[in-house]
C-alpha positions, 0 to 999 in steps of 0.5 A: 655123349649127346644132346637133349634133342635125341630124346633117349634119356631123361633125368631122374623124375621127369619125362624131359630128355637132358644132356648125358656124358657116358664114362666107361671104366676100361681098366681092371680095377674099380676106380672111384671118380672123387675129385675127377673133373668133367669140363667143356671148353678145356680142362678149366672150362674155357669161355662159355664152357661148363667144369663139373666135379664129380663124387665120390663114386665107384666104377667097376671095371668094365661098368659104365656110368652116365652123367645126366644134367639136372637143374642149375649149376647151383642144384643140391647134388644128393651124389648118389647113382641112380637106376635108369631104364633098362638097369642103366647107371646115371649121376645126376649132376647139376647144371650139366649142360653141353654147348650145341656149337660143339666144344672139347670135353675132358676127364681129368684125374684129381691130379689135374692129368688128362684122362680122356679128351674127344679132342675137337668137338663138332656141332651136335645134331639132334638125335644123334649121339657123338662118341668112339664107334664100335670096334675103333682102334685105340686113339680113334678119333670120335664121331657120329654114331648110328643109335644112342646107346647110353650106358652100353656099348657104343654103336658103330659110326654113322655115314656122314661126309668130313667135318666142316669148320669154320666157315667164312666170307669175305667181304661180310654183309652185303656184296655188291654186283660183280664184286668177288665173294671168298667163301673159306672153310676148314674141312677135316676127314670123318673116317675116310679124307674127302678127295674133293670139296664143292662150292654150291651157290645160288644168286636169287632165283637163277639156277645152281652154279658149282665151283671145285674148292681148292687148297688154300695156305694155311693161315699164320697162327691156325693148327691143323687137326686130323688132316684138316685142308682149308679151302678157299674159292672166289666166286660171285653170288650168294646162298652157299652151300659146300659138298663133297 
């Protein structure tokens, strides 16, 4: 999947990159995707996600098809696949639109089972396309890819550092001379787990300070994902930035 901002796929009759969603057939026989559910946000769409109900269309084992937004949620759907560039398969599905602050997507089957899910979902970066890298082994987690390769298979992984979530500090607003700030954040592996996080900051103009990060107990309530570790750090100061 990825965002508009890539640039490398535009709908149907028009010049302007879209959102796409590519599906990839990895049984031995054709499947027909009528009354397969796409949604965004959970399997019912939760709050600011997107449910899209897709046509009866078949895909031949081992065939891919992308999904390309088109119009508003209430845009007739013609239901028919479309050749794109390059021979590729698209279905145009109206109102298809993903949330750039990153939220589950799942496939489910007509009986309401989940086919496929990416799990949790990071913010999406323009130009770059997020999905299962090349050669990952069965229950890989997605992540970045190197090249948008819509309607073909995927590209390896991208190089990039862990997955950082939610990112917090306490007191909000404006803190005062002296005071502590506690800045926290949830830090999950992209391939290899992070062996340390750093906390970069800045009052004003005065020069950098770093401080390690270190593990904080995990918050009554909160799951965590893929090996993610909290982080928490009290420091004075302001203009944050966390590397690893």
């Amino acid at each position: 999947m990825a965002s508009p901002a890539n640039g490398s796929l535009a709908a149907p009759g028009t010049t302007k990159p879209t959102d796409w969603v590519e599906l990839l057939n990895t049984g031995a026989a054709p499947t027909s995707l009528g009354g397969w559910v796409l949604s965004e946000g959970g399997q019912e769409g939760g709050k600011g996600g997107g449910r899209w109900q897709l046509p009866p269309v078949d895909l031949p084992p081992g065939g891919y098809l992308v999904l390309i937004g088109v119009g508003g949620a209430g845009a007739d759907n013609a239901s028919q696949v479309e050749e794109g560039p390059g021979g590729i398969r698209l279905l145009p599905v109206p109102g298809l639109k993903l949330g750039a602050g990153g939220k589950a997507l799942t496939l489910s089957q007509p009986d309401g089972r989940v086919a496929s899910s990416t799990g949790e979902v990071i913010r999406q970066r323009p130009g770059v396309s997020f999905g299962l890298p090349a050669g990952a082994a069965p229950g890989s987690p997605p992540t970045f890819l190197q090249l948008p390769t819509p309607g073909a298979a995927n590209s390896p992984a991208k190089p990039a550092g862990p997955f950082i979530f939610e990112v917090t500090r306490t007191p909000d607003g404006t803190t005062p001379p002296g005071q502590p700030l506690v800045v926290s954040a949830r830090v999950a592996p992209n391939g290899a787990p992070p062996q340390s996080v750093e906390l970069v900051w800045r009052v004003n103009y005065a020069p950098e300070q770093r401080a390690p990060m270190a593990a904080a107990a995990q918050a009554p309530g909160k799951q965590r994902r893929d090996g993610a570790s909290p982080k928490r750090e009290s420091l004075g100061g302001k203009a944050v930035v966390l590397t690893w």
